[in-house]
Backbone as CSV, one residue per row, in Angstrom:
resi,resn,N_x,N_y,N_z,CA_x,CA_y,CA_z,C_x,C_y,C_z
1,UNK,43.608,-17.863,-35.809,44.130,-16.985,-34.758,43.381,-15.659,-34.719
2,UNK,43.194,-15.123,-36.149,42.693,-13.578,-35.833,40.776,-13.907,-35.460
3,UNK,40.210,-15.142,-35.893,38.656,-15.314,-35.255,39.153,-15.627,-33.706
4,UNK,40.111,-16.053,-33.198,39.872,-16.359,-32.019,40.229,-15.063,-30.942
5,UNK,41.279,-14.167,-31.731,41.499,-12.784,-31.044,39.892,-12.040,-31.161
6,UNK,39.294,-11.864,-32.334,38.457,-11.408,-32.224,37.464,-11.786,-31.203
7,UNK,36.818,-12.813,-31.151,35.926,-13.245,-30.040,36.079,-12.992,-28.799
8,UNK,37.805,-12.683,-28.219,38.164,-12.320,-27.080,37.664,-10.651,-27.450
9,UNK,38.397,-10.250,-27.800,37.713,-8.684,-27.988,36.758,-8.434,-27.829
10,UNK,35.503,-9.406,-28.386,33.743,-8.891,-28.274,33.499,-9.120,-27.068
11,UNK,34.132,-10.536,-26.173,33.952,-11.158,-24.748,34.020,-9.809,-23.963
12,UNK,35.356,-9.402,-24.241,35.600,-8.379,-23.367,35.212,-7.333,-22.999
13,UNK,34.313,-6.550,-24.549,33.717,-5.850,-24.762,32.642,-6.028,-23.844
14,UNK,31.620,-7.224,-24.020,30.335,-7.380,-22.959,30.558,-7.713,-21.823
15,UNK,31.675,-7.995,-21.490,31.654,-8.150,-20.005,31.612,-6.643,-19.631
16,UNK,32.513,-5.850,-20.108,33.059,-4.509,-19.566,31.753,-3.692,-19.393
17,UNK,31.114,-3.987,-20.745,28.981,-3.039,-20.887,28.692,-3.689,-20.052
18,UNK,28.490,-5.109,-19.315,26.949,-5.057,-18.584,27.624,-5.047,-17.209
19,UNK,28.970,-5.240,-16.952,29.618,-4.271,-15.771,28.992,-3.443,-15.389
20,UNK,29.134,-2.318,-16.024,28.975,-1.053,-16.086,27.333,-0.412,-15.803
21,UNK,26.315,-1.511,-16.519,25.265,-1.228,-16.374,24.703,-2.684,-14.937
22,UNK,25.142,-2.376,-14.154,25.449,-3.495,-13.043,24.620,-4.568,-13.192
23,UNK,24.891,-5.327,-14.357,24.647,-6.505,-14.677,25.952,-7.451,-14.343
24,UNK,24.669,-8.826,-13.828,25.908,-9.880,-13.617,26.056,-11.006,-15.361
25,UNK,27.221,-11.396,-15.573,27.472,-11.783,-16.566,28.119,-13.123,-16.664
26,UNK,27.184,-13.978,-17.291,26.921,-15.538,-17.141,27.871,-16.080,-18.149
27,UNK,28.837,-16.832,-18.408,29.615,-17.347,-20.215,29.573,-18.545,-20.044
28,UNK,29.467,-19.410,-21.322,29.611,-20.741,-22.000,29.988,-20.474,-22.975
29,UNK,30.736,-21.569,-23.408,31.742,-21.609,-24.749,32.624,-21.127,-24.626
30,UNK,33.255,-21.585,-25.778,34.973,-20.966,-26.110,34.917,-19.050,-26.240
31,UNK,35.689,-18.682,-24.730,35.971,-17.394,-24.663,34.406,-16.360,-24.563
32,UNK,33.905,-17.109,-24.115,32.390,-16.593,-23.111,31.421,-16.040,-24.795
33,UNK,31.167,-16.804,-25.658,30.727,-16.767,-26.834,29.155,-16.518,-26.370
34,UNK,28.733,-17.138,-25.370,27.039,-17.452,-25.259,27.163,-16.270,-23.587
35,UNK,26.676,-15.092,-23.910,26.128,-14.050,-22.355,25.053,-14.072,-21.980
36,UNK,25.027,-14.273,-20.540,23.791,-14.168,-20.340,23.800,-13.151,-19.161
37,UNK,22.981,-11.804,-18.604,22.790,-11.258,-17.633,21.585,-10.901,-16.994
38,UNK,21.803,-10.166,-15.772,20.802,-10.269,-15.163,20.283,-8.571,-14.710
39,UNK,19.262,-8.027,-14.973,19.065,-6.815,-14.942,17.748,-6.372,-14.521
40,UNK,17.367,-5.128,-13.601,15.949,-4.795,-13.110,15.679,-3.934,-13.575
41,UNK,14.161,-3.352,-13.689,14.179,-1.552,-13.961,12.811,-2.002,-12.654
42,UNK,12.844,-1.019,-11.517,11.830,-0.599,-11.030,11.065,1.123,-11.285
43,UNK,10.017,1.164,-10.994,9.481,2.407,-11.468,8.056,2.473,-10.215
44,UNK,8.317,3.237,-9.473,7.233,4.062,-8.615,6.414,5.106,-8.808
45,UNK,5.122,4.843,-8.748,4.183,6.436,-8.530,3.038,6.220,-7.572
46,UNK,2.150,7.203,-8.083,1.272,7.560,-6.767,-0.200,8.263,-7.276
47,UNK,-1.202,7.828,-6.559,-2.214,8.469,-7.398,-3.209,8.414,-6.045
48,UNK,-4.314,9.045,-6.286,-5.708,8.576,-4.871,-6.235,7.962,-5.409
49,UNK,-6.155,7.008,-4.278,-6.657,5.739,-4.182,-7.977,5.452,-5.240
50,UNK,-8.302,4.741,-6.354,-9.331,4.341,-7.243,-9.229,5.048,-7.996
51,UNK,-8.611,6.934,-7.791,-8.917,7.863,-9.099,-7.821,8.576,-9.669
52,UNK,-8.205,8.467,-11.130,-7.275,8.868,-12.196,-5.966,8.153,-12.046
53,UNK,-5.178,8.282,-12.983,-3.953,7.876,-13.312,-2.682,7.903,-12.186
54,UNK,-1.752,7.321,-12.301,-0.802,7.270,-11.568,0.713,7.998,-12.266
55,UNK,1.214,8.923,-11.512,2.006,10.078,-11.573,3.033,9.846,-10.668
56,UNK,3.820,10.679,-10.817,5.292,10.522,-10.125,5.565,11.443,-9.008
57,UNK,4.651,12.268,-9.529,4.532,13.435,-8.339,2.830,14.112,-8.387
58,UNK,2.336,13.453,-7.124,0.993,14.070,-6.646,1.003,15.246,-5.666
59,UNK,-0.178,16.245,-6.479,-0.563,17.113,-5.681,-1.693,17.550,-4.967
60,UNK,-1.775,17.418,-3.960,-3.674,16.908,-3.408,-4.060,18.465,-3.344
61,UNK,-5.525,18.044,-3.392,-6.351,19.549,-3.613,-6.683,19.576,-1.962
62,UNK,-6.677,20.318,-1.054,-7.575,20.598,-0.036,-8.418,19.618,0.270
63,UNK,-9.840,19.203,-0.938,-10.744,18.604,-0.523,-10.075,17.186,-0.543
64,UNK,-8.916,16.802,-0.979,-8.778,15.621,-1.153,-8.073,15.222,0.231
65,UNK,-7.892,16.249,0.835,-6.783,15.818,2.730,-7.631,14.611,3.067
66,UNK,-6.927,13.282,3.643,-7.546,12.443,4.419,-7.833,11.163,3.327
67,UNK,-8.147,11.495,2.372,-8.220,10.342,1.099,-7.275,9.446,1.304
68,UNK,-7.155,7.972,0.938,-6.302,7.289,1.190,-5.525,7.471,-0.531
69,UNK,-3.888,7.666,-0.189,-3.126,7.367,-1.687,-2.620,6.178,-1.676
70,UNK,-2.549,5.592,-2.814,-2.298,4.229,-3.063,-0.511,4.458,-3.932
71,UNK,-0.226,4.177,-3.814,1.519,3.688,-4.144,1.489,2.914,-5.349
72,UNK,2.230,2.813,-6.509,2.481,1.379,-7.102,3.930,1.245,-7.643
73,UNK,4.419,-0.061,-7.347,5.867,-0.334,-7.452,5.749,-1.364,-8.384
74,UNK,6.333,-1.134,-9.338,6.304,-2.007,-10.846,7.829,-2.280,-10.946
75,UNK,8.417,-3.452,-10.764,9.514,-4.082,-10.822,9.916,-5.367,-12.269
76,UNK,10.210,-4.894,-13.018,10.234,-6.076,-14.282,12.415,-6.615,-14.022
77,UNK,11.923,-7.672,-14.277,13.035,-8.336,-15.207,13.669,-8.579,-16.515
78,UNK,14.459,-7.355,-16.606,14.869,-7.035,-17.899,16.081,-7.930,-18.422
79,UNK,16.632,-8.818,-17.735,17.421,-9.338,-17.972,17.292,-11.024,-18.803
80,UNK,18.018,-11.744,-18.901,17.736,-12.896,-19.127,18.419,-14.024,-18.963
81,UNK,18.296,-13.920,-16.857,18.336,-14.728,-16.364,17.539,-15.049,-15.508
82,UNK,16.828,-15.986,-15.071,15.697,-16.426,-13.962,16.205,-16.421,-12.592
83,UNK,15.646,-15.519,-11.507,16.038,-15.182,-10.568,15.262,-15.682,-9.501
84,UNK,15.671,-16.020,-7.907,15.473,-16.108,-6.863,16.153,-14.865,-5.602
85,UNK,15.368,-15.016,-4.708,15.941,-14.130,-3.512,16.129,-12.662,-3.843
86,UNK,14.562,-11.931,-4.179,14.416,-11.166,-4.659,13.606,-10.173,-3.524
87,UNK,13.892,-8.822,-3.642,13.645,-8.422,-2.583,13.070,-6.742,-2.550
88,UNK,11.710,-6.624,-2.298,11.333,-5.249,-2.299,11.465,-4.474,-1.480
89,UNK,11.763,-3.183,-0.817,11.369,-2.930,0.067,10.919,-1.115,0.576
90,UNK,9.788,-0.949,0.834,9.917,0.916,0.455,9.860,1.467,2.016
91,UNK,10.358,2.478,1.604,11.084,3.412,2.952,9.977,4.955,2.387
92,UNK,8.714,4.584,3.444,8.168,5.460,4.243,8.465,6.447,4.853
93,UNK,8.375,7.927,4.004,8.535,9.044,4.990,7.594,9.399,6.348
94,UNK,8.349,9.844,7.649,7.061,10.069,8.896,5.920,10.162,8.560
95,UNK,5.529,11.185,7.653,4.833,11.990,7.563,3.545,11.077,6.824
96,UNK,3.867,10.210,6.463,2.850,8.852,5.639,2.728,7.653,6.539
97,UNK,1.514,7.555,6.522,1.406,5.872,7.419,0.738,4.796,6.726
98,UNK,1.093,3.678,6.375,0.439,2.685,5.513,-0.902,2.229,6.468
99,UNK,-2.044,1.869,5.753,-3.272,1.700,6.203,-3.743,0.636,5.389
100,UNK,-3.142,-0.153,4.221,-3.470,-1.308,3.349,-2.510,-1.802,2.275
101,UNK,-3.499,-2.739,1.894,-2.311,-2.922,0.573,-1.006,-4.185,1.000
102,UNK,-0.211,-4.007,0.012,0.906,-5.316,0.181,2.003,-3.978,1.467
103,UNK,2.967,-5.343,1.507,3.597,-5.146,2.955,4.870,-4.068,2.685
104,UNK,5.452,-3.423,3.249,6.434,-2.378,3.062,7.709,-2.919,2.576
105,UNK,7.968,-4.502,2.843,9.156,-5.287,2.191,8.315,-6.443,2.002
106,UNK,8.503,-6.756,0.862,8.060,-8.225,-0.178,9.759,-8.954,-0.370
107,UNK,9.032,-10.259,-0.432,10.618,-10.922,-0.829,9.455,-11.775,-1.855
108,UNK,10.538,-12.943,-2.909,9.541,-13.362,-3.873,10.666,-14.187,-4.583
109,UNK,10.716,-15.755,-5.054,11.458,-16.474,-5.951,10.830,-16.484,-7.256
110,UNK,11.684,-17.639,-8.422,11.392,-17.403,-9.665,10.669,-16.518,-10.238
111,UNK,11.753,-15.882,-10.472,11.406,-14.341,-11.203,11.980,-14.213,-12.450
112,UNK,11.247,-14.866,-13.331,11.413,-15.299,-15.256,11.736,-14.233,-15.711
113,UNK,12.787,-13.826,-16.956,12.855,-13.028,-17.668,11.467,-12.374,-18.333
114,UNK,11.520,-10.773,-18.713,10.270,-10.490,-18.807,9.165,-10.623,-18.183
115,UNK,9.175,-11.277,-16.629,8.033,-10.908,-15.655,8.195,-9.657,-14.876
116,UNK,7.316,-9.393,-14.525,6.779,-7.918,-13.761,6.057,-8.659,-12.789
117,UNK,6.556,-7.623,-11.221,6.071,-8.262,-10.309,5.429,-6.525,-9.937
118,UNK,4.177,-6.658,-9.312,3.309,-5.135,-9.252,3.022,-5.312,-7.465
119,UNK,3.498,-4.004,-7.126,2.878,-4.167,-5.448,2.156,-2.791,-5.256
120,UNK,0.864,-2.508,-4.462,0.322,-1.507,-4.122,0.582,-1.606,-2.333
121,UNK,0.858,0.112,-2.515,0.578,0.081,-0.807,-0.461,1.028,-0.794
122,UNK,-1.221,1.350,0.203,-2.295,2.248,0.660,-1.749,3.242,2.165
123,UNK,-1.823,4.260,1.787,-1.216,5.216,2.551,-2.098,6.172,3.290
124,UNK,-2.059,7.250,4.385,-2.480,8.453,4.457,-1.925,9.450,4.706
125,UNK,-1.888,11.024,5.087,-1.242,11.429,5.398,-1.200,11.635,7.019
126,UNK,-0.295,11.494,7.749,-0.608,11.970,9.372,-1.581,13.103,9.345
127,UNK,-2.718,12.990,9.882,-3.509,14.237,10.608,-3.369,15.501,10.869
128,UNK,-1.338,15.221,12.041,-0.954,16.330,12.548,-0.877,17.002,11.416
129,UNK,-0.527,16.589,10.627,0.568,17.308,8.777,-0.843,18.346,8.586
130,UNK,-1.924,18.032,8.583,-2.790,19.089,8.044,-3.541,19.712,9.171
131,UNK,-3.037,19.943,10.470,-3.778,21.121,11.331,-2.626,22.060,11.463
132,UNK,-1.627,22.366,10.355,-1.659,23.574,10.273,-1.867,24.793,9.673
133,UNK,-2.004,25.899,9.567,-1.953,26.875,8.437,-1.281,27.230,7.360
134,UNK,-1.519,28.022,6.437,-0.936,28.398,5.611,0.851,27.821,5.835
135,UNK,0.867,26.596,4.795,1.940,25.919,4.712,1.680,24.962,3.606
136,UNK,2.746,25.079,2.911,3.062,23.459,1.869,4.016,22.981,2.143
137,UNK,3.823,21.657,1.083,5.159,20.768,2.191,5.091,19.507,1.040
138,UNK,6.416,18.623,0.874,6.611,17.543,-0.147,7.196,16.474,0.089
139,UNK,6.442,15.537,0.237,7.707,14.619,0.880,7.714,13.052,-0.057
140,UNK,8.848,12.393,0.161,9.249,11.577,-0.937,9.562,10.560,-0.165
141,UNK,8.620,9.518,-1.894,8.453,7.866,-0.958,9.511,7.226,-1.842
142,UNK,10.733,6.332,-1.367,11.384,5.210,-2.121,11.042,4.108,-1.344
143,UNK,11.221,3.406,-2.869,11.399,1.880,-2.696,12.511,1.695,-3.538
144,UNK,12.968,0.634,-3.214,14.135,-0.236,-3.075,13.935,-1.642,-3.951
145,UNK,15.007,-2.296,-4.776,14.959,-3.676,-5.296,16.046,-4.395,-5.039
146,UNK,16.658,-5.558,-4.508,17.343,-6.217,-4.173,17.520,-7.306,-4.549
147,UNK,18.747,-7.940,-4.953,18.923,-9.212,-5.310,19.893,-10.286,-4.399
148,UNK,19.505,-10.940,-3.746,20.424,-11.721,-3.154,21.209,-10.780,-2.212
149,UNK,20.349,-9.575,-1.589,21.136,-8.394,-0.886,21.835,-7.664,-1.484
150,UNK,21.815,-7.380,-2.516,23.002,-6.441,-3.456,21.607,-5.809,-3.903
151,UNK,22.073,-4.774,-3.669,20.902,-3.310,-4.304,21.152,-3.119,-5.491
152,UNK,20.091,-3.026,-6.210,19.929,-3.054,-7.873,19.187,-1.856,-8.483
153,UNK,18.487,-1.329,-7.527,18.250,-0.245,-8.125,16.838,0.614,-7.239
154,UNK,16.361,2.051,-7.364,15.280,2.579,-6.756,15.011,3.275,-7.780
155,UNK,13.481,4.037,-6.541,12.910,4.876,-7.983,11.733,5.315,-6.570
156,UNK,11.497,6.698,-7.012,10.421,7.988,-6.063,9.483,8.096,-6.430
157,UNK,8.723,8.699,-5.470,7.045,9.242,-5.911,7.066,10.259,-4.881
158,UNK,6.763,11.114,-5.598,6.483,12.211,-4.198,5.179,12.756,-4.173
159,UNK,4.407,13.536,-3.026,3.262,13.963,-2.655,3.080,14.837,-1.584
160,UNK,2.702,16.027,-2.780,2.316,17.279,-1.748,1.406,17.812,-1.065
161,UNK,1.232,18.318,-0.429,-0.098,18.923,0.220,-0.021,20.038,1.484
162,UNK,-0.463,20.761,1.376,-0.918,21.802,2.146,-1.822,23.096,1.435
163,UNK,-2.013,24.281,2.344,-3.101,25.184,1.843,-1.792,26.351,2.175
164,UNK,-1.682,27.138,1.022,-1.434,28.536,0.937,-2.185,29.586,1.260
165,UNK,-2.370,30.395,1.679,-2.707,32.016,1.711,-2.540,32.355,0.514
166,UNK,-3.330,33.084,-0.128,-3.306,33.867,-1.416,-3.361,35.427,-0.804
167,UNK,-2.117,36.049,-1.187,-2.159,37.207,-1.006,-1.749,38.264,-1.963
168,UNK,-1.828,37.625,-3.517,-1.697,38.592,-4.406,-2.946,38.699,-4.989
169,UNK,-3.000,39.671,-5.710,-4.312,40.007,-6.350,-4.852,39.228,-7.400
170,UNK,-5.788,38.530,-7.391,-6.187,37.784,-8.467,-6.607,38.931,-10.256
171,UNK,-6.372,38.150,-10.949,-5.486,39.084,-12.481,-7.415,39.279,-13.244
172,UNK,-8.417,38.850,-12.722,-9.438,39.438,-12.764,-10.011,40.731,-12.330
173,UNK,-9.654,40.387,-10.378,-9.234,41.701,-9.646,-8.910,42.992,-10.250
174,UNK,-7.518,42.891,-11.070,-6.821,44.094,-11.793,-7.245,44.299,-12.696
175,UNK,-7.989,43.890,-13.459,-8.678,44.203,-14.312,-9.933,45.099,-14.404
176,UNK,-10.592,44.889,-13.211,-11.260,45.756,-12.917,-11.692,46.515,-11.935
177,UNK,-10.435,46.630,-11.717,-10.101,47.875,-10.900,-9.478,48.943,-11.709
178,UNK,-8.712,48.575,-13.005,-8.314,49.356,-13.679,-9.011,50.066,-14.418
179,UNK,-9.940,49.408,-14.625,-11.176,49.965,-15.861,-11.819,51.165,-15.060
180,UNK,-12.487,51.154,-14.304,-13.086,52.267,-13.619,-12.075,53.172,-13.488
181,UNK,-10.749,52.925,-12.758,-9.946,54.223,-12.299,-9.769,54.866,-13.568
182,UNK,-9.206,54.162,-14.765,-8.879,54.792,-16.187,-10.067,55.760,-16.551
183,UNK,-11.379,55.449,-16.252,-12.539,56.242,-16.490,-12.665,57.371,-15.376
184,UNK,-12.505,56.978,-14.329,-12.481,58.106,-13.308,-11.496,58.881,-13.692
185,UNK,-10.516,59.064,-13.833,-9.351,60.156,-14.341,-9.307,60.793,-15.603
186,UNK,-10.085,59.540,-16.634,-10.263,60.365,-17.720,-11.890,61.762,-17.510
187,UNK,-12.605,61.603,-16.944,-13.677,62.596,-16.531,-13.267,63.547,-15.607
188,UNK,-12.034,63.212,-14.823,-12.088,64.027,-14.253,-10.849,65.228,-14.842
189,UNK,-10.496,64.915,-15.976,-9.365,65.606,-16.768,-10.464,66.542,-17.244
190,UNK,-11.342,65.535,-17.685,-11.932,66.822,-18.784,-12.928,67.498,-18.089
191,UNK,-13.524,66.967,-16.639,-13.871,68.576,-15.711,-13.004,69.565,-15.428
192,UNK,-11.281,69.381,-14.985,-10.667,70.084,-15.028,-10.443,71.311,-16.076
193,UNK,-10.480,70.902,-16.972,-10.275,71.466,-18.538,-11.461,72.476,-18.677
194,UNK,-12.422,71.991,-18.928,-13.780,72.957,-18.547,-13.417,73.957,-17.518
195,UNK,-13.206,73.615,-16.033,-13.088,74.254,-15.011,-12.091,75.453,-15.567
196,UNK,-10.927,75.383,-16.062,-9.725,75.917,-16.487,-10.401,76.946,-17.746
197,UNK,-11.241,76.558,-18.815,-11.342,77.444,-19.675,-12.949,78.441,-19.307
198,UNK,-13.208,78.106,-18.056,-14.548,78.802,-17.798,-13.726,80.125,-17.065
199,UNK,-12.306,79.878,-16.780,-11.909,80.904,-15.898,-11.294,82.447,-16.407
C-alpha cells in the first residue's frame, strides 16, 4: 500500500512539473510509472549576411546600410517524444523585407527527439528607413514554433540602424583645448604680476 501511494505521489508530482513547463505528458504502467513529454526551445539571431557571428541584437555601421542580414532560427526538440505537424513561422517587422533564404512559415514532420531543425532568412532594410537624417531606430524580428497549432514557444533578434549627429565634444577635443588655455592664463598671470610690481 505505502509503494503504491508513493508512486501516485511521484505521478503526480510529474504531471504537475511538465504542466507547468507546457509539456504534454504521455503514461504507461501502473499509475503513469513510464513519462514521456514533449518540449521545444527555439532561439533566434541575426548577423550580415556571410560575416562574423550571429547575435541577438545587431547594430549596423553606416557603411554596412543596404547589406543583406541573414536571420537564423534554431528550433531543437528537447523533449522525448517524436513529433509531426510542426510549424515555424516569423513575423517580419515593415521596416524589413525578405530577399532569400527559407520561407517566412516552414511546416515539417518527424521531428526525433534531440533533432534541430535550422532555417535562414535573408533580409534588407527598406531604403525609405535610411533617407533620413540624423535618426536611430530598432526594430524586432519574432518567430514563432507551433505544434499541432498550439504555440510552444518564441524568441527575438533585433536590428538597429541609423546615423546620429554628434554634437558633443569629442574627449580628445577637450583635451586640447585645455592645455593651451591653462598655459595662456598661466602667462598671462605672471605678465600681470610684473605689470603690477613695475608700478
Amino acid at each position: 500500500m505505502k509503494k503504491v501511494l508513493k508512486n501516485l505521489i511521484v505521478s503526480i508530482a510529474a504531471v504537475t512539473f511538465l504542466s507547468a513547463t507546457n509539456g504534454e505528458v504521455y503514461a504507461s504502467g501502473q499509475y503513469g510509472e513510464t513519462v514521456i513529454n514533449k518540449a521545444f526551445r527555439i532561439e533566434k539571431e541575426v548577423r550580415i549576411k556571410d560575416k562574423g557571428s550571429f547575435v541577438d541584437k545587431l547594430v549596423l555601421d553606416p557603411k554596412d546600410f543596404g547589406k543583406v542580414l541573414e536571420f537564423r532560427i534554431k528550433i531543437k526538440n528537447v523533449g522525448e517524444l517524436k513529433t509531426d505537424d510542426m510549424k515555424m513561422e516569423d513575423f517580419l517587422p515593415s521596416e524589413l523585407y525578405r530577399v532569400g533564404g527559407d520561407k517566412l512559415v516552414e511546416k515539417w514532420d518527424d521531428f526525433e527527439p534531440g533533432e534541430t531543425k535550422t532555417f535562414y532568412i535573408d533580409v534588407k532594410v527598406d531604403s525609405k528607413e535610411l533617407e533620413r537624417e540624423n535618426f536611430e531606430k530598432c526594430v524586432v524580428n519574432k518567430a514563432e514554433v507551433r505544434y499541432k497549432g498550439k504555440f510552444e514557444g518564441a524568441d527575438t533578434a533585433t536590428v538597429c540602424y541609423g546615423v546620429r549627429e554628434i554634437t558633443e565634444l569629442p574627449e580628445t577635443g577637450f583635451e586640447e583645448t585645455l592645455i593651451p588655455l591653462g598655459m595662456g592664463l598661466i602667462i598671462a598671470g605672471y605678465v600681470f604680476k610684473r605689470y603690477k610690481e613695475a608700478q
